[in-house]
C-alpha positions in Angstrom: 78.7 52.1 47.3 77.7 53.1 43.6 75.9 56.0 45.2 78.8 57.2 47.0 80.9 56.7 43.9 78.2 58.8 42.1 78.7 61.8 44.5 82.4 61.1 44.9 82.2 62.2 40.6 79.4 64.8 40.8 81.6 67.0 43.7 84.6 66.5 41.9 84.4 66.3 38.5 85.5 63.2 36.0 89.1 64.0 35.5 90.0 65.4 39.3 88.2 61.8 40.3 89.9 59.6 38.3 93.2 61.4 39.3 92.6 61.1 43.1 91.3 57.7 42.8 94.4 56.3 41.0 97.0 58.5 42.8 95.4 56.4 46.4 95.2 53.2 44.3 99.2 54.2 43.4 99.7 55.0 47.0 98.3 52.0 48.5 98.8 49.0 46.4 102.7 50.2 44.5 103.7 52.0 47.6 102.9 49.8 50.6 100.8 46.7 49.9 103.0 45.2 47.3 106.3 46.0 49.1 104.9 44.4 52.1 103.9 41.5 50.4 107.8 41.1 48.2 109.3 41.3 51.7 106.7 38.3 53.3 108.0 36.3 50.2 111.2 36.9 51.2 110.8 36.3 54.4 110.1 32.4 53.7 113.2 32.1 51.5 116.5 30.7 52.0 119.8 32.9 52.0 121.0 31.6 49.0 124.2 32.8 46.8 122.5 34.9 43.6 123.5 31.7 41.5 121.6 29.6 43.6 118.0 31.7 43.3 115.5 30.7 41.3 117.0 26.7 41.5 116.1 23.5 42.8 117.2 25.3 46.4 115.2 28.3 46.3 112.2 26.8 48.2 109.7 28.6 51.0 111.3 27.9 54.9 110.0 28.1 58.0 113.6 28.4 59.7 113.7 32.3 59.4 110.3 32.3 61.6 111.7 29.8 63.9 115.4 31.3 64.5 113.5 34.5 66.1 112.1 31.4 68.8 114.7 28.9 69.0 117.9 30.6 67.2 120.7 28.5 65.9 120.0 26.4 67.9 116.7 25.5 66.0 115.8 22.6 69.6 112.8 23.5 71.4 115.1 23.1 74.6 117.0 26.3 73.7 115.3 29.8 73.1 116.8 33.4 71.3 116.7 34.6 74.5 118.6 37.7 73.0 116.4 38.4 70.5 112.9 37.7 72.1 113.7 40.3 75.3 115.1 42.8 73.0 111.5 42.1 70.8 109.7 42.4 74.2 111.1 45.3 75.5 110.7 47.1 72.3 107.4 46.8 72.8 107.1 47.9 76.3 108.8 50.9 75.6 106.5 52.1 72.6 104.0 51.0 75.0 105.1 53.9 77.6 106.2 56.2 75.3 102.9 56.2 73.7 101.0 56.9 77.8 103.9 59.7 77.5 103.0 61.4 74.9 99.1 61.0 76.0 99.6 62.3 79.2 101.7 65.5 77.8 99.5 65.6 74.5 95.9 65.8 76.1 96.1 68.9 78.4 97.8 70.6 75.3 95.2 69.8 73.1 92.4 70.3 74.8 94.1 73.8 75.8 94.5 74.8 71.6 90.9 73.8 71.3 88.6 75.3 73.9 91.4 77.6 75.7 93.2 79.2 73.4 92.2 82.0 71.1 93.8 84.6 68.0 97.0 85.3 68.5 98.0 82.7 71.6 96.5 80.0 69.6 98.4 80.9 66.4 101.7 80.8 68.5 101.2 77.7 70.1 100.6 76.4 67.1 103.9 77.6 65.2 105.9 77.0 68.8 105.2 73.1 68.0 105.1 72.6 64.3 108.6 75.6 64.0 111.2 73.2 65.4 110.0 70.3 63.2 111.5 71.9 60.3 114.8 71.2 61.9 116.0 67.2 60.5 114.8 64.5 62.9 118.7 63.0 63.2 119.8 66.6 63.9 116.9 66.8 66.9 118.8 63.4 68.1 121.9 64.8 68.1 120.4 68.0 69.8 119.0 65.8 72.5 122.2 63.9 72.8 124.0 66.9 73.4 121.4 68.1 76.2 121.2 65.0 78.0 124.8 63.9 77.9 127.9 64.4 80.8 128.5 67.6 80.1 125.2 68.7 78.8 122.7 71.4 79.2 120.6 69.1 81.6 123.4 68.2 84.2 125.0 71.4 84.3 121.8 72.5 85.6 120.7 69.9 87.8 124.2 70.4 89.5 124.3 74.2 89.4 120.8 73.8 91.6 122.3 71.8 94.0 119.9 68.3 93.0 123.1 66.4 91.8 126.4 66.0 93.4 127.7 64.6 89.6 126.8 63.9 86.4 123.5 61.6 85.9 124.2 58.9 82.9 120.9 59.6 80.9 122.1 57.8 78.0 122.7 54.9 79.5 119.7 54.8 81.8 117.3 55.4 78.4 116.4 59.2 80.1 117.5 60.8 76.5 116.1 57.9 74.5 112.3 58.4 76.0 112.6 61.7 75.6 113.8 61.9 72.2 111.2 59.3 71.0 108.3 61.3 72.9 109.4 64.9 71.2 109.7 62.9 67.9 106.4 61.9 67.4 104.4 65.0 69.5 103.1 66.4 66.9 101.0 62.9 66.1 99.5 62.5 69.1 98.8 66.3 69.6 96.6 67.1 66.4 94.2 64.2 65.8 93.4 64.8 69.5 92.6 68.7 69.0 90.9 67.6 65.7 88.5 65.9 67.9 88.0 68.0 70.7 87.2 70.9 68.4 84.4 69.5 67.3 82.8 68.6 71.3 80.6 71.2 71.9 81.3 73.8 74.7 77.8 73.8 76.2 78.3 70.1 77.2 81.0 70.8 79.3 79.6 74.0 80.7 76.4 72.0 81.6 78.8 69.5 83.3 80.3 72.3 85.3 76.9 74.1 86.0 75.7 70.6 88.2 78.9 70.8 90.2 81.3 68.6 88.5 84.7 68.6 88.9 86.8 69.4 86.3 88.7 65.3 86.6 85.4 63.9 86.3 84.4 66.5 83.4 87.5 65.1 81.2 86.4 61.9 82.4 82.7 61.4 81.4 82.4 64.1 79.0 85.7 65.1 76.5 88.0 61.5 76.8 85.1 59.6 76.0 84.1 62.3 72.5 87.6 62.2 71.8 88.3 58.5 72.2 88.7 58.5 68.1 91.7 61.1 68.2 93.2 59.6 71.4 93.3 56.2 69.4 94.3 57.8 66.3 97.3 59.4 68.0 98.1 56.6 70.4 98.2 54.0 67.0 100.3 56.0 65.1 103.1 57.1 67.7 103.1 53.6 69.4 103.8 52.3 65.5 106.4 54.8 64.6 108.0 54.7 68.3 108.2 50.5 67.7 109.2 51.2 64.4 111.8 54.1 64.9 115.6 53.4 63.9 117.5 56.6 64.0 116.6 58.2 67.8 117.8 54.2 69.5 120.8 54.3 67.0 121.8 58.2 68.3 120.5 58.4 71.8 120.5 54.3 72.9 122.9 53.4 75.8 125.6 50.4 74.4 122.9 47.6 76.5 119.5 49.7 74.8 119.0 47.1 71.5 116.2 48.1 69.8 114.2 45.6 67.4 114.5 47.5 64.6 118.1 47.7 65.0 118.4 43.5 65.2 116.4 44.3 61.3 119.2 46.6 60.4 122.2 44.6 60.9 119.8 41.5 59.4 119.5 43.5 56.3 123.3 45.1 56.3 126.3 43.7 58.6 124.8 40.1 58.1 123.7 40.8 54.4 120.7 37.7 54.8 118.1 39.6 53.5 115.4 36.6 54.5 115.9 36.9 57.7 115.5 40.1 58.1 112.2 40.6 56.4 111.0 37.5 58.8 111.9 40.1 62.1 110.6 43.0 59.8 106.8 41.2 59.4 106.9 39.7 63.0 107.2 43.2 64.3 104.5 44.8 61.9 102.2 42.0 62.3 102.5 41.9 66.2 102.1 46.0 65.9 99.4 45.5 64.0 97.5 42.7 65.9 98.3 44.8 69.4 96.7 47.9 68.1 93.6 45.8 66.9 93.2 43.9 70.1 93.0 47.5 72.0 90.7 48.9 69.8 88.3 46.0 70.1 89.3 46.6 74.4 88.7 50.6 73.9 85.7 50.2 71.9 87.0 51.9 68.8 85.9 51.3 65.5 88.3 51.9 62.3 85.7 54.3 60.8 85.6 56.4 63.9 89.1 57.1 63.6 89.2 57.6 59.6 87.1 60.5 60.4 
């Protein structure tokens, strides 16, 4: 470690050391550890009156924890079934909008990296990152627009003759997949090519010399060098995607609840603080916990994806 710190000084110098070293001390511990650990506090407090915190009430609870199981209930016969399925199937759907984004990601990465030269590479490139500059709530409504009655995507579909009326994509959570796989492309796009960049060409051109087919070359020989970047991409678009508040609030049928929106009105319409930090650190710590357990399955260590 002191050797590392050493080199970390001699390459950069005492004052650009010092600065970077403080500025990820700044970002890590003021920015996101010690917010995370004020809203766990919260999260075992009661929702008390402001003249009331601080008092012979303002002690730590379970019952925040406990109303995501049992709701008002608070019996062990009853359960939030409301809340748990809407919890579950938050999950699921990060879940497949993250194999989404693989399957679409992959091909296109592998394409930018060992496919695509000069000036095809360079607008590929600009053809993904250009409409990013566009606001991600605009994008939303964009999609909302495409996917809706009247929308780009029917019109079409029942210009060609493949519907006789209007398909309800909205409400069947068509646009909402969608819009959550576009959102977070990019993510799952880049730490792949990052990867597969680096493979070198004569491995897979060896692969191809002994016969080979080009499933089996992806297979044995790129998915398993680029398992890092998969995992990087997968872990950061299935946390955003379980995470993600705007795209269910804009492109969500009425019966689509999404967790994060259960946080929101926690937090706002219901104004008890408490309990929404309880949902808020049950959803990161279950995030959290699900991505670890499938890098232990996959085989991928944390340093092999901080590369």
């Amino acid at each position: 470690m002191s050797t590392w710190i050493s080199n970390f000084y001699h390459r950069n110098g005492t004052a650009l050391s010092i600065f970077l070293l403080l500025s990820v001390l700044f970002w890590v511990f003021i920015l996101i550890v010690l917010p995370q650990l004020f809203m766990m506090d919260f999260s075992f407090r009661h929702n008390l009156p402001p003249a009331d915190i601080g008092g012979a009430k303002d002690v730590y609870t379970l019952e925040n924890y406990q109303y995501m199981i049992y709701g008002s209930a608070q019996s062990e016969g009853s359960y939030n079934t409301v809340d748990l399925t809407v919890f579950a199937r938050t999950l699921i759907a990060a879940i497949f909008v993250t194999l989404f984004d693989l399957a679409i990601c992959y091909p296109i990465a592998f394409y930018l990296a060992h496919s695509a030269y000069g000036g095809a590479a360079r607008l590929m490139v600009l053809s993904l990152i250009v409409p990013f500059w566009v606001n991600e709530i605009l994008r939303a409504f964009a999609f909302r627009i495409m996917f809706g009655a009247t929308g780009v995507i029917n019109n079409f579909l029942i210009w060609a003759g493949i519907l006789d009326q209007p398909y309800d994509f909205i409400r069947n959570d068509v646009a909402l997949y969608a819009g959550l796989g576009y959102a977070f492309i990019l993510l799952m796009i880049f730490p792949i090519y990052n990867t597969v960049e680096s493979l070198d060409r004569n491995q897979i051109e060896a692969a191809r010399d002994l016969g080979s087919p080009w499933w089996r070359i992806h297979w044995r020989v790129v998915i398993p060098y680029a398992k890092p970047g998969i995992t990087s991409g997968c872990t950061m678009v299935f946390m955003l995607t379980a995470g993600a508040l705007a795209a269910p609030q804009i492109l969500g049928g009425p019966s689509s609840l999404w967790f994060t929106q259960i946080i929101y009105q926690w937090f706002n319409t219901g104004n008890n603080w408490p309990q929404g930090s309880a949902y808020a650190i049950i959803l990161l710590a279950t995030c959290i916990a699900f991505v670890l357990i499938m890098m232990k399955v996959f085989k991928v260590k944390l340093g092999e994806i901080a590369r």
